[in-house]
PDB file of N, H, CA, C and O in Angstrom:
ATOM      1  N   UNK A   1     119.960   0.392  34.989  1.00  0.00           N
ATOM      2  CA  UNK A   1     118.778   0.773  35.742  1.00  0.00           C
ATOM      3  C   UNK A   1     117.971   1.767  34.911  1.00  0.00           C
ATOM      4  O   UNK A   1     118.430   2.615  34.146  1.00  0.00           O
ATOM      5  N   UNK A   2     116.493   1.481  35.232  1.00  0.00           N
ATOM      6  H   UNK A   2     116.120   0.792  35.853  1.00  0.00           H
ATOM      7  CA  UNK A   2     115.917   2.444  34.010  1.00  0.00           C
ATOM      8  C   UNK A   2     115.744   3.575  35.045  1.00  0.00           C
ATOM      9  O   UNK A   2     115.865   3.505  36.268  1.00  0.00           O
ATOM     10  N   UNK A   3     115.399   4.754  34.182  1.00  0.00           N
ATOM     11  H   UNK A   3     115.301   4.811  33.188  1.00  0.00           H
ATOM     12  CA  UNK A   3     115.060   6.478  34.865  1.00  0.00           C
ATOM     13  C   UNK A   3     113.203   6.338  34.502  1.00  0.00           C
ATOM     14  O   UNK A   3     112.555   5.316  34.276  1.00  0.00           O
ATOM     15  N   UNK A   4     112.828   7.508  34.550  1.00  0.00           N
ATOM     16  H   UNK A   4     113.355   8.338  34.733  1.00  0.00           H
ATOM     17  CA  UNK A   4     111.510   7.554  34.182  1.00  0.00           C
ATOM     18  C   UNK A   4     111.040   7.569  33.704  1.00  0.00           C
ATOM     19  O   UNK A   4     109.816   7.548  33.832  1.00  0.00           O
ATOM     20  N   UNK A   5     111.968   7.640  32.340  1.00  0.00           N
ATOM     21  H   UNK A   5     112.962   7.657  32.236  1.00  0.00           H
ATOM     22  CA  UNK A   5     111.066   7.808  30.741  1.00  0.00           C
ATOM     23  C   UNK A   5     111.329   6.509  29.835  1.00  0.00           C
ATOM     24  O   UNK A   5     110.845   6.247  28.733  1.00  0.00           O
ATOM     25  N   UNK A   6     112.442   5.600  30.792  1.00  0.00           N
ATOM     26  H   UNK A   6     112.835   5.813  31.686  1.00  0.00           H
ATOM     27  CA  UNK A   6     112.795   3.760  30.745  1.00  0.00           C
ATOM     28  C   UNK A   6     111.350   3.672  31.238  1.00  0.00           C
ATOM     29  O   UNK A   6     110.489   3.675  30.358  1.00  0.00           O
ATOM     30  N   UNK A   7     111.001   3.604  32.358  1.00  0.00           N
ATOM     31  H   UNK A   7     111.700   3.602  33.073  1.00  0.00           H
ATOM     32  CA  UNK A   7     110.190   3.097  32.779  1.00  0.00           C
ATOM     33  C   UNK A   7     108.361   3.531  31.993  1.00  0.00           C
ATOM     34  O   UNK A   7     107.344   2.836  31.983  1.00  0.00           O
ATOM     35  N   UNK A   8     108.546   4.578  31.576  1.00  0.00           N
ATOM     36  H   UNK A   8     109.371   5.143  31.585  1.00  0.00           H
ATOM     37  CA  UNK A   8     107.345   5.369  30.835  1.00  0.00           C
ATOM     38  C   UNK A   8     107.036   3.991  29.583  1.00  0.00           C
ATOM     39  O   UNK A   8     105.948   3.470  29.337  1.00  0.00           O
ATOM     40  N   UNK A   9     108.283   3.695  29.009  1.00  0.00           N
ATOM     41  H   UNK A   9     109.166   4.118  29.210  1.00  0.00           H
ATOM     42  CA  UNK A   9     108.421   3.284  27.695  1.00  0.00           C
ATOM     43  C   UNK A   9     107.983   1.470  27.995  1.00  0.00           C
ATOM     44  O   UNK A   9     107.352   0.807  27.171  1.00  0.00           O
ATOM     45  N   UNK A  10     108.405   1.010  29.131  1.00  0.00           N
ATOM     46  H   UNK A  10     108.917   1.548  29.800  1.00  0.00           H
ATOM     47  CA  UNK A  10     108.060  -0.128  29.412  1.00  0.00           C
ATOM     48  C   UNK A  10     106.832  -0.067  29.915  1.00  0.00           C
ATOM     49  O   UNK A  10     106.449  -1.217  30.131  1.00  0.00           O
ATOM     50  N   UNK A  11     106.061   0.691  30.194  1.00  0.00           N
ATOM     51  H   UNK A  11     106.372   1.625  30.019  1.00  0.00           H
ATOM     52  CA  UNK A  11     104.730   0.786  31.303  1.00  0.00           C
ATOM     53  C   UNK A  11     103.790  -0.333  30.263  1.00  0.00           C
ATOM     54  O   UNK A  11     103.522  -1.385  30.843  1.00  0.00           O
ATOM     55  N   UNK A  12     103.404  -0.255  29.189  1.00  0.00           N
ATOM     56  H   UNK A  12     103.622   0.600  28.718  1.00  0.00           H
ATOM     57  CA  UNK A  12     102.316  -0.360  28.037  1.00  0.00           C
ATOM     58  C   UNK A  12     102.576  -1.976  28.282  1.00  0.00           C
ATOM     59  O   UNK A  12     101.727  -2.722  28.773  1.00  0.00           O
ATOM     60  N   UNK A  13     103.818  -2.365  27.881  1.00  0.00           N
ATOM     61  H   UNK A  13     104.507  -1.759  27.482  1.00  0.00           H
ATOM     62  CA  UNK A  13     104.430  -3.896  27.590  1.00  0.00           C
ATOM     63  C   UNK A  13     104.499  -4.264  29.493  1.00  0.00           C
ATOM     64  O   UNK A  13     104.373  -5.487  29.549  1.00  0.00           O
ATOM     65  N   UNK A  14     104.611  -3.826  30.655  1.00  0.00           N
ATOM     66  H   UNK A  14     104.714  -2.832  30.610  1.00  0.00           H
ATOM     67  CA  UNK A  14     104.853  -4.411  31.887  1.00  0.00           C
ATOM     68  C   UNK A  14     104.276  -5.663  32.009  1.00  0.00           C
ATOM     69  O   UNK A  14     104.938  -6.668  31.749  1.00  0.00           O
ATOM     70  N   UNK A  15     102.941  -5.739  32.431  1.00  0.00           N
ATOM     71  H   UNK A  15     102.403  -4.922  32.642  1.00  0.00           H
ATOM     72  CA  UNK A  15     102.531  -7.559  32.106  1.00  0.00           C
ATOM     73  C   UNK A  15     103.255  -8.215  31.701  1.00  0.00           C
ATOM     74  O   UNK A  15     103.883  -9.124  32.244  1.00  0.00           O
ATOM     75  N   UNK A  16     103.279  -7.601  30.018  1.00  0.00           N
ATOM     76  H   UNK A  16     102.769  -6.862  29.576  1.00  0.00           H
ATOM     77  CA  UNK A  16     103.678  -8.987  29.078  1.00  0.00           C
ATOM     78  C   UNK A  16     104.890  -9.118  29.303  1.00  0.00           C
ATOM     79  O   UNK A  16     105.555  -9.991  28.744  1.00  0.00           O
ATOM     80  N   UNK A  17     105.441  -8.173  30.260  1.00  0.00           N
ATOM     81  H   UNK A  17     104.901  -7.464  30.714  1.00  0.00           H
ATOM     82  CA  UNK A  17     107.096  -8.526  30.249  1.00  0.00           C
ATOM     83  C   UNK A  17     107.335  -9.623  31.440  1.00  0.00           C
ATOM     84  O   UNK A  17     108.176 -10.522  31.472  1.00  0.00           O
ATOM     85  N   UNK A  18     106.309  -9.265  32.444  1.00  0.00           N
ATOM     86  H   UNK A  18     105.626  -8.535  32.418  1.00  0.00           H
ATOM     87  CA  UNK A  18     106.456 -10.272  33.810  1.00  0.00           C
ATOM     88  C   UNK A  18     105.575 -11.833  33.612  1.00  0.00           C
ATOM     89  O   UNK A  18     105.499 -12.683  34.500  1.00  0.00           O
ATOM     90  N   UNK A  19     105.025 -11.936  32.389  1.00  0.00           N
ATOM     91  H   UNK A  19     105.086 -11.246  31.668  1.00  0.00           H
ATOM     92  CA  UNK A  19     104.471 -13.151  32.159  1.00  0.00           C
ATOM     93  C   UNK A  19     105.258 -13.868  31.135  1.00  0.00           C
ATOM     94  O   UNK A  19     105.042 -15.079  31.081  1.00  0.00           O
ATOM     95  N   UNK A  20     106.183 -13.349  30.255  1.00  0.00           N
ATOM     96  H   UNK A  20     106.359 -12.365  30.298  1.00  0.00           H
ATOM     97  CA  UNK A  20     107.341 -14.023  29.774  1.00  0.00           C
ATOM     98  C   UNK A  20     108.179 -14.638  30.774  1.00  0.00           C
ATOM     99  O   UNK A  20     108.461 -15.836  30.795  1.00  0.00           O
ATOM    100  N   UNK A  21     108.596 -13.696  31.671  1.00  0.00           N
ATOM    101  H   UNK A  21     108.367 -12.723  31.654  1.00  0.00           H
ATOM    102  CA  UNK A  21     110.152 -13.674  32.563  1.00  0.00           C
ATOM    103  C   UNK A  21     109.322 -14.769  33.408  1.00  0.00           C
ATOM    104  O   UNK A  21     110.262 -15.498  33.724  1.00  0.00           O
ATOM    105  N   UNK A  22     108.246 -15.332  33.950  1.00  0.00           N
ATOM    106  H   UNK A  22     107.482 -14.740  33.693  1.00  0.00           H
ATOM    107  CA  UNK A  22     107.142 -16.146  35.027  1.00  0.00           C
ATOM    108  C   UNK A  22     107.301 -17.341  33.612  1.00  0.00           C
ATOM    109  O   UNK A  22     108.163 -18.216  33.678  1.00  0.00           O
ATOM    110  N   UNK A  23     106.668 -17.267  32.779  1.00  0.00           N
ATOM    111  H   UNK A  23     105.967 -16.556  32.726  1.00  0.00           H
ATOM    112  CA  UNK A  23     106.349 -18.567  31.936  1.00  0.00           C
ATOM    113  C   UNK A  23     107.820 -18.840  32.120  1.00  0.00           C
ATOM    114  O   UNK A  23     107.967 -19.501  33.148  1.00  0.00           O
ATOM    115  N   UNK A  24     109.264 -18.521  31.366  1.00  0.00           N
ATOM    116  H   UNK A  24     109.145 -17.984  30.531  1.00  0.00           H
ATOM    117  CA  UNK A  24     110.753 -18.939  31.122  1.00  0.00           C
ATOM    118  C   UNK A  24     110.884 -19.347  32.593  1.00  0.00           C
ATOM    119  O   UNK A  24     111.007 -20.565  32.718  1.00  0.00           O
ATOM    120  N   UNK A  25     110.889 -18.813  33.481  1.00  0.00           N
ATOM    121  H   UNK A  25     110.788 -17.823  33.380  1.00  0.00           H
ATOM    122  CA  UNK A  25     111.749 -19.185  34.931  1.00  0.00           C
ATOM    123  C   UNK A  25     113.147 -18.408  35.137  1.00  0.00           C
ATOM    124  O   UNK A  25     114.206 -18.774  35.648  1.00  0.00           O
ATOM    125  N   UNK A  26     112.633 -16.866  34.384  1.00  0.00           N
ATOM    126  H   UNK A  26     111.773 -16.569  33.969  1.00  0.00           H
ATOM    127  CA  UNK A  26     113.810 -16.230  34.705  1.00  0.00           C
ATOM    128  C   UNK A  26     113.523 -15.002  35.090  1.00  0.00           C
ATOM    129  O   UNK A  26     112.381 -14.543  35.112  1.00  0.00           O
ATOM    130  N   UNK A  27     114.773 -14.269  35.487  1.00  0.00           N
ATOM    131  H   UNK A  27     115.700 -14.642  35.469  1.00  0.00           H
ATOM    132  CA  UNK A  27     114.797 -12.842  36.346  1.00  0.00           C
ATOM    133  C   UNK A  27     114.374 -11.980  35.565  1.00  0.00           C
ATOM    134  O   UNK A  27     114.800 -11.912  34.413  1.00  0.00           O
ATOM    135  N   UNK A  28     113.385 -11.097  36.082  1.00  0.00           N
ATOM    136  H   UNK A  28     113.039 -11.153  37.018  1.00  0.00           H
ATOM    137  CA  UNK A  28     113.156 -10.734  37.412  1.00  0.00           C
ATOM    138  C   UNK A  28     112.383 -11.380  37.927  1.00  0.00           C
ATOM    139  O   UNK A  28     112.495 -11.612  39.130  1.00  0.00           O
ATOM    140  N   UNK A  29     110.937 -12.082  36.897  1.00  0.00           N
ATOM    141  H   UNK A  29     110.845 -11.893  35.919  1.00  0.00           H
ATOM    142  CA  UNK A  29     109.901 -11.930  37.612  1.00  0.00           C
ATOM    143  C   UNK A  29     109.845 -13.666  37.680  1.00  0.00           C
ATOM    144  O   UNK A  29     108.762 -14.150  37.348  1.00  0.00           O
ATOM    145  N   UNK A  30     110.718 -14.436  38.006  1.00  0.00           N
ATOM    146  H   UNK A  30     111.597 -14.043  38.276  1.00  0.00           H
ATOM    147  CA  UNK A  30     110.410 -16.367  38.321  1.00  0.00           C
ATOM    148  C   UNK A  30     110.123 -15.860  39.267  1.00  0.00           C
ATOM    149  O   UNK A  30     110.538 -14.803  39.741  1.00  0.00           O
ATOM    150  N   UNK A  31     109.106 -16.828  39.773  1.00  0.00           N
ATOM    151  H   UNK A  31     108.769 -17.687  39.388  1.00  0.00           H
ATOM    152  CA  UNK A  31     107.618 -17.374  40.977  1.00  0.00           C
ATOM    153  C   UNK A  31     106.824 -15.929  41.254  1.00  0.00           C
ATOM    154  O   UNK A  31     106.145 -15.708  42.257  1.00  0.00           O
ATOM    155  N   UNK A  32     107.021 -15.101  40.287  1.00  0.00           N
ATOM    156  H   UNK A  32     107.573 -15.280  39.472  1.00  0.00           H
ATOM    157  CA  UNK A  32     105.693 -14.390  40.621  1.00  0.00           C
ATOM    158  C   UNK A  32     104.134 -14.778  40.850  1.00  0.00           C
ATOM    159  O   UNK A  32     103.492 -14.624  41.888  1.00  0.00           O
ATOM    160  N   UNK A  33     103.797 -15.187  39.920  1.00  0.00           N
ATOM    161  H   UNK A  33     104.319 -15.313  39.076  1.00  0.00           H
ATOM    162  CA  UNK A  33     102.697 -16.075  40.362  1.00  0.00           C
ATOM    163  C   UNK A  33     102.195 -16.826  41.568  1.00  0.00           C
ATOM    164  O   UNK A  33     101.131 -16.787  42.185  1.00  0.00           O
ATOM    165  N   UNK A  34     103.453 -17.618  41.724  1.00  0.00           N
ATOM    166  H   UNK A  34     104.318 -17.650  41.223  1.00  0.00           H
ATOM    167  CA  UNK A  34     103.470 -17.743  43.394  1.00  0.00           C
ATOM    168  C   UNK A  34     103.145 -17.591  44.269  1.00  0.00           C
ATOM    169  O   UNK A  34     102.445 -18.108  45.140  1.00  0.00           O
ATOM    170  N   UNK A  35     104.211 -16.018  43.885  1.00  0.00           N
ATOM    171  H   UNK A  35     104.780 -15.597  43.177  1.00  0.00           H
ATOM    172  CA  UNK A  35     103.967 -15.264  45.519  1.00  0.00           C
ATOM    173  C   UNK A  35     102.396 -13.833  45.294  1.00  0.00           C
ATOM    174  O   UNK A  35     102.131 -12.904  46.056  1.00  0.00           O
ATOM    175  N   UNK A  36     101.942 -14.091  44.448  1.00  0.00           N
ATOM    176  H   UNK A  36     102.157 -14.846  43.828  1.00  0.00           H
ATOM    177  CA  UNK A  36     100.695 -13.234  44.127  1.00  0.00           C
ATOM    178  C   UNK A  36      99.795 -14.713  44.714  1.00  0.00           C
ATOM    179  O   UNK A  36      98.978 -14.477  45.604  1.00  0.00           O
ATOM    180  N   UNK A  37      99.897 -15.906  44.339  1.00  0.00           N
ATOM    181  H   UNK A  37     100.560 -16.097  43.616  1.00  0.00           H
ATOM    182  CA  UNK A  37      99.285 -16.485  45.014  1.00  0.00           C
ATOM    183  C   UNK A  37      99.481 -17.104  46.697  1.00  0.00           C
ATOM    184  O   UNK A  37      98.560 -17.668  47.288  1.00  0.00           O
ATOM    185  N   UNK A  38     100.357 -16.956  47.081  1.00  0.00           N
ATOM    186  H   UNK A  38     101.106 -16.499  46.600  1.00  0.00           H
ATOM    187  CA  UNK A  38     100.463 -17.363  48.684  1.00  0.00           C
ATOM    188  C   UNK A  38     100.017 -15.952  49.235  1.00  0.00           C
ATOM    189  O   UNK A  38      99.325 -16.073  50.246  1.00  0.00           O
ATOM    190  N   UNK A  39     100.255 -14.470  48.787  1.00  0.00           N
ATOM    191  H   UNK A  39     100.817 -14.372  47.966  1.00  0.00           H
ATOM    192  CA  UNK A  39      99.211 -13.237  49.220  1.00  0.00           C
ATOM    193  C   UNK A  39      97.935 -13.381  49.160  1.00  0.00           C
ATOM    194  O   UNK A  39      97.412 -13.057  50.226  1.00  0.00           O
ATOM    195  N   UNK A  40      97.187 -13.736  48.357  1.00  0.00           N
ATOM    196  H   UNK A  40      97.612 -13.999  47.491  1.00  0.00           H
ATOM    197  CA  UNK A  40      96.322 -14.186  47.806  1.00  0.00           C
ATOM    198  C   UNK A  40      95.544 -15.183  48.961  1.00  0.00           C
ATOM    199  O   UNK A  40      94.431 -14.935  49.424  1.00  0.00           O
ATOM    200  N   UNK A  41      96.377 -16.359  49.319  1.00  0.00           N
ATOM    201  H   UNK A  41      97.282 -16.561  48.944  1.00  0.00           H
ATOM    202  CA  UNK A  41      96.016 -17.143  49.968  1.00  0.00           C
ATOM    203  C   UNK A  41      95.217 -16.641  51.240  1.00  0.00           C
ATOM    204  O   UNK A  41      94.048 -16.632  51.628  1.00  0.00           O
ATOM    205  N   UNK A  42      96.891 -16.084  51.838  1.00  0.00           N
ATOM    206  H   UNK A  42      97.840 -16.092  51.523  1.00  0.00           H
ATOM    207  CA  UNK A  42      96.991 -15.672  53.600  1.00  0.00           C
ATOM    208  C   UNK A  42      96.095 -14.552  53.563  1.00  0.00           C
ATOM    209  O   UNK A  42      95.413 -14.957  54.505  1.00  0.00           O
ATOM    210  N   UNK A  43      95.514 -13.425  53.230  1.00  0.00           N
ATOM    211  H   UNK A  43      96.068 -13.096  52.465  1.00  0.00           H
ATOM    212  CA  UNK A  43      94.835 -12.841  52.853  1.00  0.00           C
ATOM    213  C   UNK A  43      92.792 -13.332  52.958  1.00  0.00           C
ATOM    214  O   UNK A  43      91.819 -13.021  53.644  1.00  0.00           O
ATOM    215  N   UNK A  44      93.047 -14.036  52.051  1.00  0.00           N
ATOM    216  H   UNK A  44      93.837 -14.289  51.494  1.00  0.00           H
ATOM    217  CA  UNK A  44      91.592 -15.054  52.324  1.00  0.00           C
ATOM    218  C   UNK A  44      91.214 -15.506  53.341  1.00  0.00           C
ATOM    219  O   UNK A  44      90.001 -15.407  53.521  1.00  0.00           O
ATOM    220  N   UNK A  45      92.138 -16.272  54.577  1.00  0.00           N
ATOM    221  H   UNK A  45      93.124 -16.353  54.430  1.00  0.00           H
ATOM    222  CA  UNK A  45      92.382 -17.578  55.362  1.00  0.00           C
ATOM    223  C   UNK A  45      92.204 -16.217  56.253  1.00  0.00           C
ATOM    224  O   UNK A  45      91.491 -16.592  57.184  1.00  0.00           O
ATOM    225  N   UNK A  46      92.439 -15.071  56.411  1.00  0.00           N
ATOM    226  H   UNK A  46      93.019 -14.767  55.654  1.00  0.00           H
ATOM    227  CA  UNK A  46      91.896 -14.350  57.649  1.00  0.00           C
ATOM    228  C   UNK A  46      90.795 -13.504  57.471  1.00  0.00           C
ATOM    229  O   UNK A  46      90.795 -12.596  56.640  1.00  0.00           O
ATOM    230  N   UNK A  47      89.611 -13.827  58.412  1.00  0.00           N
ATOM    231  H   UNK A  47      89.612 -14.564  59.087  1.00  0.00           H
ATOM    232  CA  UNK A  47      88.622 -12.601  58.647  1.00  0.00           C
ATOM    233  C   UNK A  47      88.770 -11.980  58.644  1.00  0.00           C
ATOM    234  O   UNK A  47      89.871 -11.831  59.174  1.00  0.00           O
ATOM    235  N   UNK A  48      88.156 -10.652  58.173  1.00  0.00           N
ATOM    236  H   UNK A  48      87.261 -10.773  57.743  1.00  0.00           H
ATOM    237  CA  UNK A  48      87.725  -9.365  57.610  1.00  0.00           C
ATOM    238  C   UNK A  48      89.131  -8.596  57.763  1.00  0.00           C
ATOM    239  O   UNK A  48      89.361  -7.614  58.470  1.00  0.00           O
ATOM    240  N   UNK A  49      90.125  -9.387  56.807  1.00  0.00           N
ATOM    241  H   UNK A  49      89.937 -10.184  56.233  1.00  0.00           H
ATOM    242  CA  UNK A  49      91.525  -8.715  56.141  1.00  0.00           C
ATOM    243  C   UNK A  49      91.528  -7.302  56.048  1.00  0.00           C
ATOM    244  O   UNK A  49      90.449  -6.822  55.699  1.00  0.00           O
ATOM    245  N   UNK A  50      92.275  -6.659  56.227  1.00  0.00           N
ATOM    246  H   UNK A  50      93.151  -7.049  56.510  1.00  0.00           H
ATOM    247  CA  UNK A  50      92.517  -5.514  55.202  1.00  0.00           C
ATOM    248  C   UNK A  50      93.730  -5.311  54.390  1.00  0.00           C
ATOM    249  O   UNK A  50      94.872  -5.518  54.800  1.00  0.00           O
ATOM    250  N   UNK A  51      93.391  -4.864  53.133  1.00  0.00           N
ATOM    251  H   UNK A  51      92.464  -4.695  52.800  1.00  0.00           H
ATOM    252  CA  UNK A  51      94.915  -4.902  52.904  1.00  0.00           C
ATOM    253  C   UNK A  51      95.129  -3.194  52.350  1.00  0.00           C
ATOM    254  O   UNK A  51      94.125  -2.500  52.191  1.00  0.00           O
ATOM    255  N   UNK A  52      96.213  -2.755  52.145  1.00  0.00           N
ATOM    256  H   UNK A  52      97.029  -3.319  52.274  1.00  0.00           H
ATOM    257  CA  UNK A  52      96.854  -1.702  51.807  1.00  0.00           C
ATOM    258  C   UNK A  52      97.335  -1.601  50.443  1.00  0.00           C
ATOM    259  O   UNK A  52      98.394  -2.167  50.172  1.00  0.00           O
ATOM    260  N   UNK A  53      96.726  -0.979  49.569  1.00  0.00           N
ATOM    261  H   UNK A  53      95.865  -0.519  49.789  1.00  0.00           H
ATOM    262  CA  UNK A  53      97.517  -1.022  48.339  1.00  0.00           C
ATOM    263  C   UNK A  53      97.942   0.176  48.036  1.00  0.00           C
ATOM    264  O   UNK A  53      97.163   1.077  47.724  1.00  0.00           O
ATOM    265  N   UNK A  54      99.280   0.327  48.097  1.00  0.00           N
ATOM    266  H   UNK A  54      99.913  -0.405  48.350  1.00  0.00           H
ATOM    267  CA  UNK A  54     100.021   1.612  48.131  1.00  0.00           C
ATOM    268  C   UNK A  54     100.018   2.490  46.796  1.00  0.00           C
ATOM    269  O   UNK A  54     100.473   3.629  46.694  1.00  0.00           O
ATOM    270  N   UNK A  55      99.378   1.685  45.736  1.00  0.00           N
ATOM    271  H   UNK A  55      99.008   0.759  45.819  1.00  0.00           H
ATOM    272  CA  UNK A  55      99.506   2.140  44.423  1.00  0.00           C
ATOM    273  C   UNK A  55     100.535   2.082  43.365  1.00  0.00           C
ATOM    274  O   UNK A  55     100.638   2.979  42.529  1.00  0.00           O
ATOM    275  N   UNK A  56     101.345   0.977  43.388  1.00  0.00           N
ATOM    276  H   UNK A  56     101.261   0.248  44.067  1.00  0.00           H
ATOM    277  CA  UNK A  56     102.426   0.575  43.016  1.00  0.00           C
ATOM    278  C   UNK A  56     102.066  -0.311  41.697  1.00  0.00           C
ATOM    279  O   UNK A  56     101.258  -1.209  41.934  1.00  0.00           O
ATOM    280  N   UNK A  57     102.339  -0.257  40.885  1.00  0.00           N
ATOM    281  H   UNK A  57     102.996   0.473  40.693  1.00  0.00           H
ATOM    282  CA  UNK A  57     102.257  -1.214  39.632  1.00  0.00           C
ATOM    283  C   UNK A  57     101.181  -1.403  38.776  1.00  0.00           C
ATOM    284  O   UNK A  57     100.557  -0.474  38.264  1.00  0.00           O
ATOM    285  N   UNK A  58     100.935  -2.636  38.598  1.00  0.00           N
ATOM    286  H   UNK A  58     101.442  -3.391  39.014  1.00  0.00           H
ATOM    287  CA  UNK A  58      99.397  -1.934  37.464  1.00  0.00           C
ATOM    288  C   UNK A  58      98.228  -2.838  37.876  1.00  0.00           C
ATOM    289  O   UNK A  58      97.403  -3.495  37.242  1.00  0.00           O
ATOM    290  N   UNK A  59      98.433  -2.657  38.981  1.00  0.00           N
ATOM    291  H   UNK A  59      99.104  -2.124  39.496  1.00  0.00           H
ATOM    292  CA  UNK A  59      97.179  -3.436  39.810  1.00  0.00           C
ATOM    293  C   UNK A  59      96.503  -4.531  39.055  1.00  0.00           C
ATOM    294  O   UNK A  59      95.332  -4.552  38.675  1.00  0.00           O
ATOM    295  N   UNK A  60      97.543  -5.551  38.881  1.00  0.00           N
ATOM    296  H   UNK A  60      98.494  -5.534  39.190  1.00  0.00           H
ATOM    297  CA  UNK A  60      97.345  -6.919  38.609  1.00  0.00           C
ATOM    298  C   UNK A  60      96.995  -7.807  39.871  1.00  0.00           C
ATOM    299  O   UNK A  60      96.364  -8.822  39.574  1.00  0.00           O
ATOM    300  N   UNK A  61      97.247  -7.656  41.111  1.00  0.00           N
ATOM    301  H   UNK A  61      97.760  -6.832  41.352  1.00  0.00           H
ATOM    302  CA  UNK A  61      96.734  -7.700  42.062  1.00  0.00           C
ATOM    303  C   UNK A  61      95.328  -7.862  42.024  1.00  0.00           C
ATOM    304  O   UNK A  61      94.729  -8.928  41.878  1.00  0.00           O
ATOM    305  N   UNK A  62      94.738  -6.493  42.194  1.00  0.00           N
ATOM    306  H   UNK A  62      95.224  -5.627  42.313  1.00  0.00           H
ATOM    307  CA  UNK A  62      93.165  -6.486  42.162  1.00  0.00           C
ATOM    308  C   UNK A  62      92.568  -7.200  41.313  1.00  0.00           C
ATOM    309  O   UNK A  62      91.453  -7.673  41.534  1.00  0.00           O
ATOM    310  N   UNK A  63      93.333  -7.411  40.034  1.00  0.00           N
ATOM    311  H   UNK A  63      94.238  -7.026  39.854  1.00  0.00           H
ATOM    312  CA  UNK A  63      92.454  -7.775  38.838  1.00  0.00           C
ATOM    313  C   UNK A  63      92.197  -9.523  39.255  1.00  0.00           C
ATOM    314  O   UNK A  63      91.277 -10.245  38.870  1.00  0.00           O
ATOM    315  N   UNK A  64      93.473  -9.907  40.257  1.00  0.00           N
ATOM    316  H   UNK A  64      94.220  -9.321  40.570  1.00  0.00           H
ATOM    317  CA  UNK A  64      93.146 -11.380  40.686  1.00  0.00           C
ATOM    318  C   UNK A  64      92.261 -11.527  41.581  1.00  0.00           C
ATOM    319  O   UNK A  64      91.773 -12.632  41.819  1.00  0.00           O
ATOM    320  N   UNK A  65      91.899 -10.375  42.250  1.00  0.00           N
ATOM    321  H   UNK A  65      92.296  -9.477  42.057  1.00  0.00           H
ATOM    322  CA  UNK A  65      90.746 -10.735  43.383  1.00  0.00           C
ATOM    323  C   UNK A  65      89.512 -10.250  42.765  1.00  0.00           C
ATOM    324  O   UNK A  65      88.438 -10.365  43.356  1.00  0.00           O
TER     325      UNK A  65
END
């Protein structure tokens, strides 16, 4: 498990690490894409949504909407 200065050191590379592990079909990140797209979806499909972004990650999220 990484601590905070694991995680400091991975921050720069994060993407490229979850678009390897998504392209292969392996852990952690198989069907990310996915499920950024079925949020994505259900999200759309309701009138005047709101959503909550707690500030978690590197707002690859937003960058899809």
């Amino acid at each position: 498990m990484l601590n905070s200065k694991g995680f400091d050191l991975w921050a720069d590379d994060y993407d490229k690490s979850v678009g390897v592990s998504e392209e292969e079909n392996r852990y952690p990140f198989a069907g990310y894409k996915r499920i950024l797209g079925d949020i994505y979806k259900i999200i759309m499909e309701k009138p005047d949504a709101v959503v909550l972004d707690l500030g978690f990650g590197t707002g690859t999220f937003h960058k899809a909407i």
